[in-house]
C-alpha positions as CSV (number, residue, x, y, z in Angstrom):
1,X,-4.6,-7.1,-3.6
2,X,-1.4,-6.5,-1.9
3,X,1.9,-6.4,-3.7
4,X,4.4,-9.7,-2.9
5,X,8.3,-8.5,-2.8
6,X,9.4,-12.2,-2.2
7,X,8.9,-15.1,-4.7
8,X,9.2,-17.8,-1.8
9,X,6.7,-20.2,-1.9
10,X,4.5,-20.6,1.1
11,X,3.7,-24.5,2.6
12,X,0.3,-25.7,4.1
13,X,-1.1,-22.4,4.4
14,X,-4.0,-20.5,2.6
15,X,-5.6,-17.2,3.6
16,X,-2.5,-15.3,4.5
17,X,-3.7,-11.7,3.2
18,X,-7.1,-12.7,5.8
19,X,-4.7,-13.7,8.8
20,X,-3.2,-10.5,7.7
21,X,-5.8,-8.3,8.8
22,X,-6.7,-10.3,12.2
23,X,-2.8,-9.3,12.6
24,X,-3.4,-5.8,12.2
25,X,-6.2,-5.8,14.2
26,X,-4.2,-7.1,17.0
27,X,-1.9,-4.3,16.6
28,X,-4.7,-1.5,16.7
29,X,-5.0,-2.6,20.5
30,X,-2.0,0.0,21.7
31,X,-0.4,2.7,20.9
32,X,3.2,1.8,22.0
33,X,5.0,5.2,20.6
34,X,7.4,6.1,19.8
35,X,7.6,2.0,18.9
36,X,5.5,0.6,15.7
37,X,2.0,-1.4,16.0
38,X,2.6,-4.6,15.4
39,X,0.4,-7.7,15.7
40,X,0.8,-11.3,15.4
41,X,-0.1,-14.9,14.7
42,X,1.2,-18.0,15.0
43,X,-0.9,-21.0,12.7
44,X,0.3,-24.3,13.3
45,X,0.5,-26.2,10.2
46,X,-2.7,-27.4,9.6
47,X,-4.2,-24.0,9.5
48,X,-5.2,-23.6,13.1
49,X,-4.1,-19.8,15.3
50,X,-2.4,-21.1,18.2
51,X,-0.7,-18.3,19.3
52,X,-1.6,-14.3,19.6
53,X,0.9,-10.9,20.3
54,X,0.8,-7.4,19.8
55,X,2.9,-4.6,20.8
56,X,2.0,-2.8,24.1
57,X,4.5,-0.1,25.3
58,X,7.9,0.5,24.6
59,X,10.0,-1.5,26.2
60,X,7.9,-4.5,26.5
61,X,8.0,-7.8,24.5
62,X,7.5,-7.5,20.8
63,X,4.3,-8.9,19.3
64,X,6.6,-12.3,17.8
65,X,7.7,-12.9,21.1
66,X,4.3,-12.3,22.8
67,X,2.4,-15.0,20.5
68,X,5.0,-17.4,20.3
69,X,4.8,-17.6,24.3
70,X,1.0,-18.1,24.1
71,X,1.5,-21.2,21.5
72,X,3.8,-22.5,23.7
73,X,5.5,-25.7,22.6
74,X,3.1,-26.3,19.5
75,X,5.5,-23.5,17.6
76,X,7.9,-26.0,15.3
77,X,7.1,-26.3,11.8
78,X,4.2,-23.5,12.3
79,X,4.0,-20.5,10.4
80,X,4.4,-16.9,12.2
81,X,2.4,-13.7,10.7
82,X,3.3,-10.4,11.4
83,X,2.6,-7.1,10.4
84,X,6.0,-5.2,10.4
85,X,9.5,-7.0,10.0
86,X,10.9,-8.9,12.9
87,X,14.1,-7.4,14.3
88,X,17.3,-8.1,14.3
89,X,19.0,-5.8,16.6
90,X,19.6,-5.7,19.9
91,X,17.7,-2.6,21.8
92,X,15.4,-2.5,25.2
93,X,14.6,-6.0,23.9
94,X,16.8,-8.6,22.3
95,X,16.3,-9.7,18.7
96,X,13.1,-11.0,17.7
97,X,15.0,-13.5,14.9
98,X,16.8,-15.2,17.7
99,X,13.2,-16.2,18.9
100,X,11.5,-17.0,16.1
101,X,14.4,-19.1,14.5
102,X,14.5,-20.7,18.3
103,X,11.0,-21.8,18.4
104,X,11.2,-23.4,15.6
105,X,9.2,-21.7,13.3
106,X,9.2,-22.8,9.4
107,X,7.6,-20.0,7.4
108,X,6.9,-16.2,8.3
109,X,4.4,-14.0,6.4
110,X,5.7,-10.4,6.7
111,X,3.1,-7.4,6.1
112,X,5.5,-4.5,5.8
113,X,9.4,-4.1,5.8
114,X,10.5,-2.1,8.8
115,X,11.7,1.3,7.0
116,X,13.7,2.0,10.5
117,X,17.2,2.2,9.5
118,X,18.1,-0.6,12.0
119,X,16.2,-3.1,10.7
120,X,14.9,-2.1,6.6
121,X,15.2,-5.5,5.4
122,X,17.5,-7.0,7.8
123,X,15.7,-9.2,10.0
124,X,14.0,-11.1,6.7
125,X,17.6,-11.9,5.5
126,X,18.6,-13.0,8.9
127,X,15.5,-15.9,8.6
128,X,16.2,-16.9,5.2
129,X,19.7,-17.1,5.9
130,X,19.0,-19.8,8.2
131,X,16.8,-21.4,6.1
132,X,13.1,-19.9,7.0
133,X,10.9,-19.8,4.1
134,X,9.6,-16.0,4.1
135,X,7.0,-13.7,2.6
136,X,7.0,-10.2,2.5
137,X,4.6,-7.5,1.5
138,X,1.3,-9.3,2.5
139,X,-1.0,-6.5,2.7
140,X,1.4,-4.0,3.0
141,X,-0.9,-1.0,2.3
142,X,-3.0,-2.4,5.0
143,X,-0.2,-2.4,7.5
144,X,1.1,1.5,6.8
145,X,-2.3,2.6,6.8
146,X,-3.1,1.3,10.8
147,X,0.4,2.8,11.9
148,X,0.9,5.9,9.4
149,X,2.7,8.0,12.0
150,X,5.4,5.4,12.5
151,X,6.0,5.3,8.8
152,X,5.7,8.8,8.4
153,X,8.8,9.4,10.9
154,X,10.9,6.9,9.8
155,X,10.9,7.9,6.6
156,X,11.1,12.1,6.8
157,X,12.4,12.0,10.2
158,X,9.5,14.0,11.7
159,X,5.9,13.3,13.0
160,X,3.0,13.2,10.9
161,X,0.7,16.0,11.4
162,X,-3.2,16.3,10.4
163,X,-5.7,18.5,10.8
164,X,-9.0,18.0,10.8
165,X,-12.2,20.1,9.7
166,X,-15.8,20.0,9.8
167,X,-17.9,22.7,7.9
168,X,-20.9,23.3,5.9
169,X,-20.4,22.9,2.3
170,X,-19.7,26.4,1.9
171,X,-16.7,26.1,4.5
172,X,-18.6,27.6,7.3
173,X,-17.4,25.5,11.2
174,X,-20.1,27.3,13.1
175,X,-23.0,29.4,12.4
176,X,-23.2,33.1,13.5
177,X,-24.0,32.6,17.2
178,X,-21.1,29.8,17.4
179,X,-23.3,27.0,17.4
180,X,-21.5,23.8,15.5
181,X,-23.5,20.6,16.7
182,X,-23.9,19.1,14.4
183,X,-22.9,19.8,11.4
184,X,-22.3,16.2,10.3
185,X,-24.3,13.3,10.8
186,X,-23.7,10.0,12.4
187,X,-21.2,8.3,10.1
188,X,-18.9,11.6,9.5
189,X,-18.7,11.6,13.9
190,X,-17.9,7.9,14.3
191,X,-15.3,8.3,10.8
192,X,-13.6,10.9,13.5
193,X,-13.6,8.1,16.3
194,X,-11.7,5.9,13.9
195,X,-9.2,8.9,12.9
196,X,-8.8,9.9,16.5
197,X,-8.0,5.9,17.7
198,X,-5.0,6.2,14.9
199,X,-3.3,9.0,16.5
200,X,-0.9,9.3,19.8
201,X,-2.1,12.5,20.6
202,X,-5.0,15.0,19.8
203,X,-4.5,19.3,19.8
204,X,-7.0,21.9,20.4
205,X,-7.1,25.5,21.0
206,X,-8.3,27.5,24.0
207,X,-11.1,29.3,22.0
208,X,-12.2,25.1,21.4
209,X,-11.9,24.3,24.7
210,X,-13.8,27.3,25.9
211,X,-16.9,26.8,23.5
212,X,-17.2,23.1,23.0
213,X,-15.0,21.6,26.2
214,X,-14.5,18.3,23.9
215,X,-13.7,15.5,25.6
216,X,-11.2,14.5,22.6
217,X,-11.6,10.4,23.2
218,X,-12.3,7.6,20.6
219,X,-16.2,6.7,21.3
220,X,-17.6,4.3,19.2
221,X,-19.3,0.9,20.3
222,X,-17.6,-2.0,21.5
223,X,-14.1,-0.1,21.8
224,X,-11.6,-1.0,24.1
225,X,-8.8,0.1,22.9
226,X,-5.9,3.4,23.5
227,X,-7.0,7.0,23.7
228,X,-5.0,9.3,22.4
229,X,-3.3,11.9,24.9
230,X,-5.1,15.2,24.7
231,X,-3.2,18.3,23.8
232,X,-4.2,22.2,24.8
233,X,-2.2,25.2,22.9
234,X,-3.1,28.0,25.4
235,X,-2.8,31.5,24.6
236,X,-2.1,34.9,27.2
237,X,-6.0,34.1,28.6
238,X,-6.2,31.9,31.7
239,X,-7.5,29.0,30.5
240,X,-10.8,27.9,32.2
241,X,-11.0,26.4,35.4
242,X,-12.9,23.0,34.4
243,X,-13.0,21.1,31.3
244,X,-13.6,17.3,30.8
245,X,-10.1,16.8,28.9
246,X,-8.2,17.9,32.4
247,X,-9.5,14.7,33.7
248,X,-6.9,13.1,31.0
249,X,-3.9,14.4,32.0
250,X,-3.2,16.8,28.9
251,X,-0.3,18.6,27.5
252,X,-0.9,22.5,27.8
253,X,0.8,24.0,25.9
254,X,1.0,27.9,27.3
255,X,3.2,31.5,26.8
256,X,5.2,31.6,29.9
257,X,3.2,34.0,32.0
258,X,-0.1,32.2,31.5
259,X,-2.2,31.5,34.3
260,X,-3.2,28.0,34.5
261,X,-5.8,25.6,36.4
262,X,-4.8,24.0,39.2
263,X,-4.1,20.2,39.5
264,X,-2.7,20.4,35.4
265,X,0.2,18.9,36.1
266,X,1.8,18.8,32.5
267,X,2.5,22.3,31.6
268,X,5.0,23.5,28.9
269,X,5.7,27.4,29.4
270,X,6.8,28.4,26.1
271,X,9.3,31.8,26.5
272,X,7.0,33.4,23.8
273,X,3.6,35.8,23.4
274,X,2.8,32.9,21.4
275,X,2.9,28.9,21.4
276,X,4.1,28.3,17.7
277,X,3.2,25.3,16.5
278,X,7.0,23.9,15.4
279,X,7.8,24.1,19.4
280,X,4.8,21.9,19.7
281,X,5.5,19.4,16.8
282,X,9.3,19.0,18.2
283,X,8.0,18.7,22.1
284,X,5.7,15.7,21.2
285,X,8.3,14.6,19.0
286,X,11.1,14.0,21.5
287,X,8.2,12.5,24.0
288,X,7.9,9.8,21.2
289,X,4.4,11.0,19.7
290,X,4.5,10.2,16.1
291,X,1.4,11.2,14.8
292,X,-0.6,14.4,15.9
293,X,-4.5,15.4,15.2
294,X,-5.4,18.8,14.8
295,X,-8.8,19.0,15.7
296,X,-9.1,23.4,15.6
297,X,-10.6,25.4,15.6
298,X,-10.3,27.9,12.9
299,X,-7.1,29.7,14.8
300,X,-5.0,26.8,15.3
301,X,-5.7,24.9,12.2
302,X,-4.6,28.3,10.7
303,X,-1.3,28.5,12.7
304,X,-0.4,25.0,12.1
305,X,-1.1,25.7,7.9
306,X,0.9,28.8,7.9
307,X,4.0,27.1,10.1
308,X,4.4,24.8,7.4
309,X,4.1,21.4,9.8
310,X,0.9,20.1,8.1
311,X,1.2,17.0,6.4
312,X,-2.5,17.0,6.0
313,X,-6.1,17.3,6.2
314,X,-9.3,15.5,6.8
315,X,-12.7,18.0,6.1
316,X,-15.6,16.6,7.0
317,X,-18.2,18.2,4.5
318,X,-22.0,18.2,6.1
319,X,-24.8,18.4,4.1
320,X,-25.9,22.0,5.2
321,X,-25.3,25.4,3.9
322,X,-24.7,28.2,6.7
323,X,-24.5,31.6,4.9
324,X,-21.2,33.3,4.4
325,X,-21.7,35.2,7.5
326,X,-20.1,32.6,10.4
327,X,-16.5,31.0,11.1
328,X,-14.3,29.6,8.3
329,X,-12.2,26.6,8.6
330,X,-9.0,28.5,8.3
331,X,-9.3,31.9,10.6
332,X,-8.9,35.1,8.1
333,X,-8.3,35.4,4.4
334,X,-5.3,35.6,2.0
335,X,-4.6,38.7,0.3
336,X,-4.1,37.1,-2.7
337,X,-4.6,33.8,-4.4
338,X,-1.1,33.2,-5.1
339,X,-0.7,33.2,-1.1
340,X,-3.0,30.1,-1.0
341,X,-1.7,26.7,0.0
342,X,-1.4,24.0,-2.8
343,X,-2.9,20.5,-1.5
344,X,-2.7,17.4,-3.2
345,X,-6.4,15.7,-3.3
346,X,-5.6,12.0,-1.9
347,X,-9.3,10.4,-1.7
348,X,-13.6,11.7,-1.7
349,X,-15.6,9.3,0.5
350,X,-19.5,9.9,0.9
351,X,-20.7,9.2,4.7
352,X,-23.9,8.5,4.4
353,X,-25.0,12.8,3.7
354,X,-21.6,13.8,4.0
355,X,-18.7,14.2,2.8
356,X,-14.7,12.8,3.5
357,X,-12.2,14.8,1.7
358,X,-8.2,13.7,1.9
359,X,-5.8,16.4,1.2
360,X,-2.0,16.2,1.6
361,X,0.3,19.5,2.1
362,X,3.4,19.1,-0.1
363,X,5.4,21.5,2.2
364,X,5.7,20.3,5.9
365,X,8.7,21.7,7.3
366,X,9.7,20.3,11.1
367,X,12.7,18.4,11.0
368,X,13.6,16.0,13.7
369,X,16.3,17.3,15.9
């Protein structure tokens, strides 16, 4: 159960942690960097949703503001849920407190306090101020856990950065001849779908786009929601001509004297041999991408280990065994084993024969700037 940072005492309304996660799954619908998801309700007070809201781009109305117009005039006296913390500041859009306390509203279930130093607690002692009963911390986990990028910024002031493997159980991402589909079954692939619909953008080598040409979307059934922008870290060879990601407007990432396709039309020449991964952290940074997917290969996810911006990793354990003989998940070996990289083991998950293991790197370095 979810923790409850406010002793007020909620009127004529039951289910709040369930309303909770229809809220957050409003929010899932966009990807509104470098703004938070939020979603929200509004339940008139005999337990009916009346009104429905989430985020879209950055910008544009807040979620409050966007359910409170769909319930129209039935708002007074009802109760408003929402995942993150109204504000109470003016920015692109004016306060969201102004409109909740002008519509009416008599109670408001809060998932998470908004850790952005404008708002962190402000905009809940704005409403009670004027009287609205309020309820914080309703699912809270819940609520980090669909935006974990946004949270991640606001609270070390750079983006959160994952990488994420799949290999054999004795670490092997592709065979000899370079062959890696598949190495995990059915649940492990959709798990990535899920992983990759949480992120603003997702990264790739050249050597990855050469030998698999991904198409780096979120593809699981029934989904209609954002795909995250794909992301190319080019090297001195010309990258190749096609590749389904080019029909997604990617970032590409190259040195400055690298040849590239034609029609790419979002190219960032890099004054160096080599892309280093800190240039690419900061670049999405400052285009408002909060939370990055490193999907490889073995190069890249190397690069990004040894430049010290990983906050962490997702391997995706299959139920083979390849030999010792093909590609590891990291590219080339320590010398020694006081060179290797402490993790922090955050969570095991069996999917279906496979395996999820959560790891978190204590020593991510980019700083916001």
């Amino acid at each position: 159960m979810s923790s409850r940072a406010s002793s007020d005492n909620l009127s004529g309304l039951s289910g709040a942690e369930t309303l909770m996660h229809d809220a957050i799954e409003l929010a899932r619908r966009a990807l509104p960097h470098p703004n938070p998801r939020v979603g929200s309700l509004i339940v008139s007070p005999n337990g009916d949703v009346i009104g429905r809201g989430y985020h879209h781009a950055a910008g544009t109305s807040h979620a409050e503001i966007l359910a409170i117009a769909d319930a129209g005039a039935a708002t007074r006296g009802a109760t408003l849920i929402v995942t993150l913390e109204p504000c109470n500041h003016q920015g692109r859009t004016p306060p969201c407190t102004d409109a909740i306390l002008a519509a009416g509203i008599k109670q408001v279930v809060v998932g998470a306090i908004d850790p952005d130093e404008r708002v962190g607690g402000s905009g809940v002692a704005r409403l009670r101020s004027a009287g609205v009963i309020v309820r914080t911390g309703v699912e809270a986990n819940a609520v980090r856990s669909a935006d974990p990028g946004y949270f991640h910024h606001r609270t070390t002031g750079h983006p959160r950065v994952i990488a994420k493997m799949a290999a054999t159980l004795d670490g092997q991402i592709a065979a000899l001849d370079g062959t890696s589909q598949w190495i995990t079954g059915t649940a492990a692939r959709d798990d990535v779908h899920r992983l990759r619909a949480d992120v603003d953008a997702v990264l790739i080598g050249a050597g990855t786009l050469r030998a698999d040409d991904p198409s780096l979307t979120v593809r699981l059934a029934g989904y209609a929601g954002p795909q995250p922008r794909p992301v190319v870290l080019g090297g001195r060879v010309a990258l190749p001509k096609k590749a389904a990601v080019y029909d997604r407007d990617p970032i590409v990432f190259v040195p400055s004297d690298t040849t590239v396709p034609d029609g790419l039309t979002d190219v960032v020449r890099i004054a160096d041999d080599v892309v280093a991964p800190d240039a690419v952290v900061k670049e999405l940074m400052r285009r408002g991408m909060l939370h990055l997917l490193v999907e490889g290969g073995g190069t890249v996810a190397r690069a990004f280990l040894e430049a010290g911006v990983l906050d962490g990793a997702v391997f995706y354990l299959g139920g083979k065994i390849a030999g010792g003989q093909g590609t590891g998940m990291f590219t080339g070996a320590f010398s020694t084993l006081t060179d290797a990289h402490e993790v922090h083991l955050e969570s095991v998950t069996a999917l279906g024969n496979d395996v999820r293991i959560d790891v978190a790197f204590p020593t991510a370095t980019t700083e916001a700037t």
